[in-house]
C-alpha positions in Angstrom: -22.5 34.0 -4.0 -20.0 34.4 -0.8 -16.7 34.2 0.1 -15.4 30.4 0.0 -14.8 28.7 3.3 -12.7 26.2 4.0 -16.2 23.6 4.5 -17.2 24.9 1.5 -14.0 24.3 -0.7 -14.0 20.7 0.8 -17.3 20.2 -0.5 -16.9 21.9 -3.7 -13.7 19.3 -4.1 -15.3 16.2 -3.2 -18.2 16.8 -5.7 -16.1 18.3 -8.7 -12.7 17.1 -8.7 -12.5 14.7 -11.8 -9.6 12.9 -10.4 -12.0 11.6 -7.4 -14.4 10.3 -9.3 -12.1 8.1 -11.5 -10.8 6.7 -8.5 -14.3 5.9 -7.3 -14.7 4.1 -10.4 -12.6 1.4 -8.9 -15.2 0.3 -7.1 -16.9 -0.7 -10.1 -14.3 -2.5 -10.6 -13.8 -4.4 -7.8 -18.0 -4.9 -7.5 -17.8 -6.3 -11.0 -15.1 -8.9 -10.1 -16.9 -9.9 -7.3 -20.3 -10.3 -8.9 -18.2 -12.6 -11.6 -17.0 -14.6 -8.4 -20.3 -15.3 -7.6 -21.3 -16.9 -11.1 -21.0 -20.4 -12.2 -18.2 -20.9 -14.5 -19.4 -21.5 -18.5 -19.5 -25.3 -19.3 -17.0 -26.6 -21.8 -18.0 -28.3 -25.0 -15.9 -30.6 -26.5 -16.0 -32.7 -29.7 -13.9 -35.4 -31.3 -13.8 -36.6 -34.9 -12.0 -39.4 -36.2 -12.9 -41.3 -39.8 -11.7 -42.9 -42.7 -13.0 -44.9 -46.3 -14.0 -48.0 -43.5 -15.1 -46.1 -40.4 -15.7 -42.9 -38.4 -15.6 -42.2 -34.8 -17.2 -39.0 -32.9 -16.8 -38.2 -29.5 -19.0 -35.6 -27.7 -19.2 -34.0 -24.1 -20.0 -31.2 -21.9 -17.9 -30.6 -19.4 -18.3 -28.4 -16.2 -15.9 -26.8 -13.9 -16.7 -28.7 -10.7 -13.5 -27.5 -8.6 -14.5 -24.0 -9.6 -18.2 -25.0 -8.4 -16.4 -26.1 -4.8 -13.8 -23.3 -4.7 -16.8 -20.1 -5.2 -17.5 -19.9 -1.5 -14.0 -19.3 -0.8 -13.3 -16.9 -4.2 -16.3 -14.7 -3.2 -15.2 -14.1 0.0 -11.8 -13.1 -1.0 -13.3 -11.1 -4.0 -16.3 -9.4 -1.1 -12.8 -8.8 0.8 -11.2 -7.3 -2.3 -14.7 -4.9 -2.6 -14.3 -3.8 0.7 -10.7 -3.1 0.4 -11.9 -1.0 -2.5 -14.4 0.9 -0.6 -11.5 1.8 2.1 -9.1 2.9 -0.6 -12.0 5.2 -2.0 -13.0 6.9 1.0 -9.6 7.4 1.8 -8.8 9.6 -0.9 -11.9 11.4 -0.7 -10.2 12.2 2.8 -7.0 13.2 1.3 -8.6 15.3 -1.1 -10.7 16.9 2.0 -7.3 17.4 3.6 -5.9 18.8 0.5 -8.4 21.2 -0.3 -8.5 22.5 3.5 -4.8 22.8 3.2 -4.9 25.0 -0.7 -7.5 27.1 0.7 -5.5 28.3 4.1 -2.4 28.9 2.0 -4.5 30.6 -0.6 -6.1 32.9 1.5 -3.1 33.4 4.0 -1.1 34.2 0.1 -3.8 36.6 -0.8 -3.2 38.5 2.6 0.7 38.8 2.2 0.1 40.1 -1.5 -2.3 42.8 0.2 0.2 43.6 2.7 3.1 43.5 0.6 1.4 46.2 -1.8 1.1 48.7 1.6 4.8 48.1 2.0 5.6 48.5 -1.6 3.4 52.1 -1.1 5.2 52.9 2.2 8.8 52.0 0.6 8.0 54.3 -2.5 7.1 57.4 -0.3 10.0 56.7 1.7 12.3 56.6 -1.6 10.7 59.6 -3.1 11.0 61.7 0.2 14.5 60.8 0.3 15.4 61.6 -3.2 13.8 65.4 -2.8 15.6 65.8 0.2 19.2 64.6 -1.0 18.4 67.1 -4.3 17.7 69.9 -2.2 20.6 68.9 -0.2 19.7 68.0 3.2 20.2 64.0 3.2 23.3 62.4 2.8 24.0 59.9 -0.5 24.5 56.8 2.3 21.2 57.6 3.9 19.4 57.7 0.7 21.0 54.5 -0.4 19.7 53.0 2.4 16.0 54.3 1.7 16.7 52.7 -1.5 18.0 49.3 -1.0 14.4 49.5 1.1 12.7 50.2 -1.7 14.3 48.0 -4.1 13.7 45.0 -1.3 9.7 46.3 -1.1 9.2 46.2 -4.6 11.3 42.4 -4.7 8.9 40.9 -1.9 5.8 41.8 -3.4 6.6 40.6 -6.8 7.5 37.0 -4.6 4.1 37.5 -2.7 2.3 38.1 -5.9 3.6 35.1 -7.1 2.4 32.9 -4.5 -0.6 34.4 -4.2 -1.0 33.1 -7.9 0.6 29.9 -6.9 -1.7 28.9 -4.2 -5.0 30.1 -5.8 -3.8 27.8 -9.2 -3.3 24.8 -6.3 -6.6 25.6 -4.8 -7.8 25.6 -8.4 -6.3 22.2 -8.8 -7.9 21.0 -5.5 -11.6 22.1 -6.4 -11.4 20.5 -9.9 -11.7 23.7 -12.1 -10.9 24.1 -15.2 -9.8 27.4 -15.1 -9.9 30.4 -12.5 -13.8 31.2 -12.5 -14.6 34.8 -11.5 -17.0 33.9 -8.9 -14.2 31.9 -6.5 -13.8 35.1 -3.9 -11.7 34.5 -1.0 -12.1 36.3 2.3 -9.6 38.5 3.2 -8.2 37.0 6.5 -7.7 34.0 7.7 -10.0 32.9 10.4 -9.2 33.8 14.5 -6.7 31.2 16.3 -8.7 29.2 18.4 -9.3 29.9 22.1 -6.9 27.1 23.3 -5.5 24.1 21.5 -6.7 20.7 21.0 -5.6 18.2 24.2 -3.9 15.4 23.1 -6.0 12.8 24.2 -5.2 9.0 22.9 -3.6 10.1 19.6 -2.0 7.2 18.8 -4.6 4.9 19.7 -6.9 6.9 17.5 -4.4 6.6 14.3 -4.5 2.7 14.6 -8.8 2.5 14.6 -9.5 5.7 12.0 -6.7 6.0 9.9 -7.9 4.4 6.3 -4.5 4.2 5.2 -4.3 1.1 7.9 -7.4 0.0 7.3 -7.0 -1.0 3.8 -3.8 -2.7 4.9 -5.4 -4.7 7.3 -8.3 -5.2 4.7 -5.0 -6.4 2.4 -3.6 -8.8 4.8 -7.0 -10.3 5.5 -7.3 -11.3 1.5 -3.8 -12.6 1.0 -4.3 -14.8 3.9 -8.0 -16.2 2.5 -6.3 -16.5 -0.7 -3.1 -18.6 0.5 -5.6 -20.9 2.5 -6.9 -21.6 -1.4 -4.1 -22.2 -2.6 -3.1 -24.8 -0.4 -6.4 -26.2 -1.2 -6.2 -26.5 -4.8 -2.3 -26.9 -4.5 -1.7 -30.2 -7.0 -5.3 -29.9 -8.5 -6.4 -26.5 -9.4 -8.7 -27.3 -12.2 -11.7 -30.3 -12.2 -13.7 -30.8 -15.0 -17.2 -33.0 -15.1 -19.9 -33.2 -17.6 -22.0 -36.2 -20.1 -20.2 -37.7 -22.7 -21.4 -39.9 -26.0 -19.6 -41.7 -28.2 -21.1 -42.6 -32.1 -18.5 -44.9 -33.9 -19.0 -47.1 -37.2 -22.7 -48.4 -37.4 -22.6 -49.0 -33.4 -25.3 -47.5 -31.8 -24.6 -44.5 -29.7 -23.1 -45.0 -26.3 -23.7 -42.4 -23.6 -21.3 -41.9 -20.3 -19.3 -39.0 -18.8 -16.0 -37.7 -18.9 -13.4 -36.4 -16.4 -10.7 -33.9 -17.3 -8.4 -33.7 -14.0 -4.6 -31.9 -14.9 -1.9 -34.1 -13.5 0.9 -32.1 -11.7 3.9 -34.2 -12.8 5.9 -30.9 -13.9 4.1 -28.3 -11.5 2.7 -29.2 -8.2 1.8 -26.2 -7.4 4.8 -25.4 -4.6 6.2 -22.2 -6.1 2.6 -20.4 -6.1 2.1 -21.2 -2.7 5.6 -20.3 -1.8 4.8 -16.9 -3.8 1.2 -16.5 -1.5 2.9 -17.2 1.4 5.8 -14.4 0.7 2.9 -12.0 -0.4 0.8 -12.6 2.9 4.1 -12.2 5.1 5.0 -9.4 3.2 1.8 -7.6 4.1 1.8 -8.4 7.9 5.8 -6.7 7.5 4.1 -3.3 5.8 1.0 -3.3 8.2 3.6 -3.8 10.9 5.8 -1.0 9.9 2.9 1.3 9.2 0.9 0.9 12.5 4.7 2.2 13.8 4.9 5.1 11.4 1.0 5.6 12.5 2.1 6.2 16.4 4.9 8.5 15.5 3.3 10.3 13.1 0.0 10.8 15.4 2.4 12.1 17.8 4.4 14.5 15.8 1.3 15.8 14.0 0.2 16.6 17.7 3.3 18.3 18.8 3.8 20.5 15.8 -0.2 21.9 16.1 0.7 22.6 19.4 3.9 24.4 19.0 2.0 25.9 15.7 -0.4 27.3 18.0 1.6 28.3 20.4 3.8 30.4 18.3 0.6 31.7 16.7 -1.2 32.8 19.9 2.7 34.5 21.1 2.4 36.7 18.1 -1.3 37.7 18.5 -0.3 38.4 22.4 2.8 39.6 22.4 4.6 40.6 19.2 2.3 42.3 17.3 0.6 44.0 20.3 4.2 45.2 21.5 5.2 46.1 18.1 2.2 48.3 18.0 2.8 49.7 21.4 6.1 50.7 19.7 4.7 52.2 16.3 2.6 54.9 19.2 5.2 56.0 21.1 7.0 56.4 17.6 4.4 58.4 16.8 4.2 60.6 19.8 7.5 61.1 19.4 7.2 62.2 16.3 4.6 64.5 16.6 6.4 65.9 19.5 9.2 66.8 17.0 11.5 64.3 18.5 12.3 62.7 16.1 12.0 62.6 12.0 10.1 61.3 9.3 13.1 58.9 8.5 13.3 57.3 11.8 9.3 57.3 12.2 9.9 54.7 8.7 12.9 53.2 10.2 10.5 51.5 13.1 7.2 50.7 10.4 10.0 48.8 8.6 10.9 46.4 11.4 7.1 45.7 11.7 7.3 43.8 8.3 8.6 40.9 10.0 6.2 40.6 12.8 3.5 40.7 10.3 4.6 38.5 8.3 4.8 36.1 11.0 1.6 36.8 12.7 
């Protein structure tokens, strides 16, 4: 019913876009492993049958997975760890998609403006071209000035075709951003961009405020955190991984039945268990390298990211001061002139040409 905003087109993407909402289904995922961590592992039934003409023998027994009984403490908290590295993960590509849709919908509408000022150009260039063409067949322009109105024109009509099509461009990525199917009717832009702010953002603690917000860092931490829980249980359960304990009976010939238990322990003679805890130690040290590396790239990044709004702004607030008032200032003495007879209609185009540029920039 209004113009979309850029709030508005980050909530329109957070509730809509399809691709968000798979990814949230990993936490599902991860809540399901982590209720199955919590759960008793089934008991094992096992049964033995030996006979012949003479004699028969039959084993029975239950077993249950003791070491997985000991071990669940441990398991849940790496699997609770898992769930909350989940959780991180989620919300930050709900932030990435906020960022993303922010971004499409400031290149869409900034798009939309060129295409609109392209077109008054395009209009300009074709009076321009047409005045020149009556004037060189009645004989008062010369074929190298006319030329030059037309390589104008030519140029007019070549930029808005190229500002058309990213105009197109950017609404389809804005499309892409919101999680439409198609380009609905009802998405209306406005047509300009919002004012520059009064003065631009200090700088504050930048980096210091990458390493506590950013998720990205967060989930690495959350990362390095599991591996290390799980490398602690895998020294644990290094040479036995495995215990199984449960009743046990034994019927054999006309012997009454005999009831006792039964152990089933694995016996590392050909694995002891050395090369997975080699492999969690290498995964745990290769997470501590990345998280290193990334709280780096955080800092530099924080501080680029600053410096380029800055000089963004900056640029920004030199044309809204300074170009485009001056290039203004320039189009009214062209005028005066002009309507002083001073000079022609040619020369009057000649300056409303070099304001493209500023424009464009602005």
């Amino acid at each position: 019913g209004a113009p979309l905003t850029a709030d508005s087109a980050v909530e329109v993407a957070l509730l809509n876009n399809a691709g968000l909402q798979a990814s949230f289904r990993e936490l599902g995922i991860a809540e399901a492993d982590l209720v199955e961590a919590g759960r008793i592992r089934n008991p094992v039934f096992s049964f033995f049958n030996v006979s012949s003409a003479e004699s028969y023998k039959i084993e029975r027994a239950i077993l249950f997975d003791v070491m997985g009984l000991l071990t669940m403490p441990k398991r849940l908290a790496i699997e609770r760890a898992r769930f909350e590295q989940a959780q991180v993960q989620a919300a930050s590509e709900a932030v990435a998609l906020a960022s993303e849709a922010r971004r499409a919908w400031a290149a869409a509408v900034a798009s939309q403006q060129l295409a609109t000022y392209a077109e008054q150009v395009k209009s300009a260039a074709d009076a321009s071209a047409e005045l020149a063409r009556r004037m060189a067949q009645a004989g008062n322009f010369n074929r190298l000035a006319q030329m030059r109105e037309q390589t104008f024109h030519v140029e007019a009509v070549a930029q808005l075709a190229r500002a058309r099509h990213q105009a197109r461009a950017d609404r389809e990525r804005l499309i892409r951003a919101l999680g439409l199917p198609a380009d609905d009717p009802r998405l209306v832009l406005p047509d300009r961009l919002p004012e520059l702010p009064g003065a631009a953002a200090g700088q504050g603690d930048v980096e210091q405020l990458a390493l506590q917000r950013r998720l990205d860092l967060l989930t690495l931490r959350r990362e390095t955190e599991t591996l290390g829980a799980a490398l602690t249980l895998d020294g644990a359960t290094r040479l036995i991984d495995s215990a199984m304990l449960g009743a046990a009976n034994l019927s054999e010939g006309h012997d009454p039945r005999r009831d006792g238990f039964a152990i089933a322990l694995p016996l590392p003679l050909f694995d002891t268990g050395d090369a997975r805890l080699v492999r969690s130690q290498a995964r745990l040290e290769q997470a501590r390298r990345r998280l290193a590396q990334a709280e780096i790239d955080a800092r530099s990044q924080a501080r680029e990211s600053h410096a380029a709004y800055v000089a963004a702004w900056e640029v920004a607030r030199h044309y809204r001061d300074e170009v485009v008032p001056l290039a203004r200032q320039i189009s009214e003495e062209m005028l005066l002139r002009y309507n002083g007879m001073l000079i022609g209609t040619f020369e009057l185009l000649a300056d409303a040409r070099s304001q493209v540029r500023s424009v464009i920039g602005a």
